[in-house]
N, C-alpha and C positions, 0 to 999 in steps of 0.2 A: 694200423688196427682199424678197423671196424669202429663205424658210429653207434650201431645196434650194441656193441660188447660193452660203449662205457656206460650206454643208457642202462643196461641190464645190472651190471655191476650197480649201480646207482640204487636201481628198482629194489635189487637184492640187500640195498642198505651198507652198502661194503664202497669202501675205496673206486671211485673209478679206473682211477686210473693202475694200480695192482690186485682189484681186487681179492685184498686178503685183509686188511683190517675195515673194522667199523666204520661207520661214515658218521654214525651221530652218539656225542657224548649223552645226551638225554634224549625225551621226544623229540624234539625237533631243532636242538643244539648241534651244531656241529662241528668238530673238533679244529682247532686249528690248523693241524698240517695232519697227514697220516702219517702212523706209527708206523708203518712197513717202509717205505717208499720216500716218505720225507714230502709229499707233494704238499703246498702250501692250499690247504683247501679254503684258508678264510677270506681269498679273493674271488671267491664266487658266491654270488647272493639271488636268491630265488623269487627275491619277497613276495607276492600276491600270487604268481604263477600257478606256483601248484593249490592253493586253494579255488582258485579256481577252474581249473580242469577236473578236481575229486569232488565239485558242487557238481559240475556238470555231467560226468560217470554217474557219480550215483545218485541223480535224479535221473538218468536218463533208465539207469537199470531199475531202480523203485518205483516211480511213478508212472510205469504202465503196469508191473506188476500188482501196485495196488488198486488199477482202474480193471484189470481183470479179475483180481480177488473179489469185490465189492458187488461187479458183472454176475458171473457167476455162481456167487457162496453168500452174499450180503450179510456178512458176519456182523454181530452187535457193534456198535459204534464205540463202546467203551473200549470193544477187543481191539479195535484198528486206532484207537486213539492212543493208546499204551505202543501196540507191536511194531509199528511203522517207523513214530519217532525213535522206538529204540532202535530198531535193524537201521534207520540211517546213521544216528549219531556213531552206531559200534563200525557200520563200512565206512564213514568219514576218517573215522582215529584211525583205522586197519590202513587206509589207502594213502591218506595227509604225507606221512614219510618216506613213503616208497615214493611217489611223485614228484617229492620235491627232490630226493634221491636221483631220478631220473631225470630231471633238471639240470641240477647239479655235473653229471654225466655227462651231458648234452655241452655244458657251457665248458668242462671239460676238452674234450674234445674237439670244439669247434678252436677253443685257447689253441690248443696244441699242434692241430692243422695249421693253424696261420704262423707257424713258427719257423 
């Protein structure tokens, strides 16, 4: 199988490796084996990885977006002080699981290759 299938599976918050159950008992808990498949997921650990890779996405997509907002429209300063930090913080929560979902994927599969 495909590297791309388990990262996606992952992305998609689902089992890598059968893609059909959950990947995470809460936000960013992850269950101990999956309920379909039996795969032992609590030998793989993501720690810092995907925080940072979704600091770096979504600064990378924000902060030119708000150097052309600002360029352009130079909206009041109270409005970009409020809207900014909130569109980061809600694409940080949005993106945090899926990442580390695709981590998770990745360590997957590389297991499974060397077998």
């Amino acid at each position: 199988m495909s590297k791309t299938k388990f990262i996606k599976r992952g992305f998609k918050k689902k089992c890598p490796s059968c893609g059909e159950s959950p990947l995470f008992s809460k936000f960013l808990k992850i269950f101990p084996e999956c309920k379909n498949c039996g795969k032992n997921l609590s030998a793989y650990k993501s720690d810092d990885g995907p925080a940072y890779i979704t600091i770096l996405i979504v600064g990378h997509l924000v902060i030119p977006i708000i150097l052309l907002v600002e360029k352009k429209l130079s909206p009041p300063i109270v409005l970009q002080m409020t809207f900014w930090p909130i569109l980061t913080i809600i694409l940080c929560l949005w993106l945090l699981p899926k990442i580390k979902g695709a981590f998770i994927g990745f360590q997957i599969f590389v297991d499974d290759k060397s077998i």
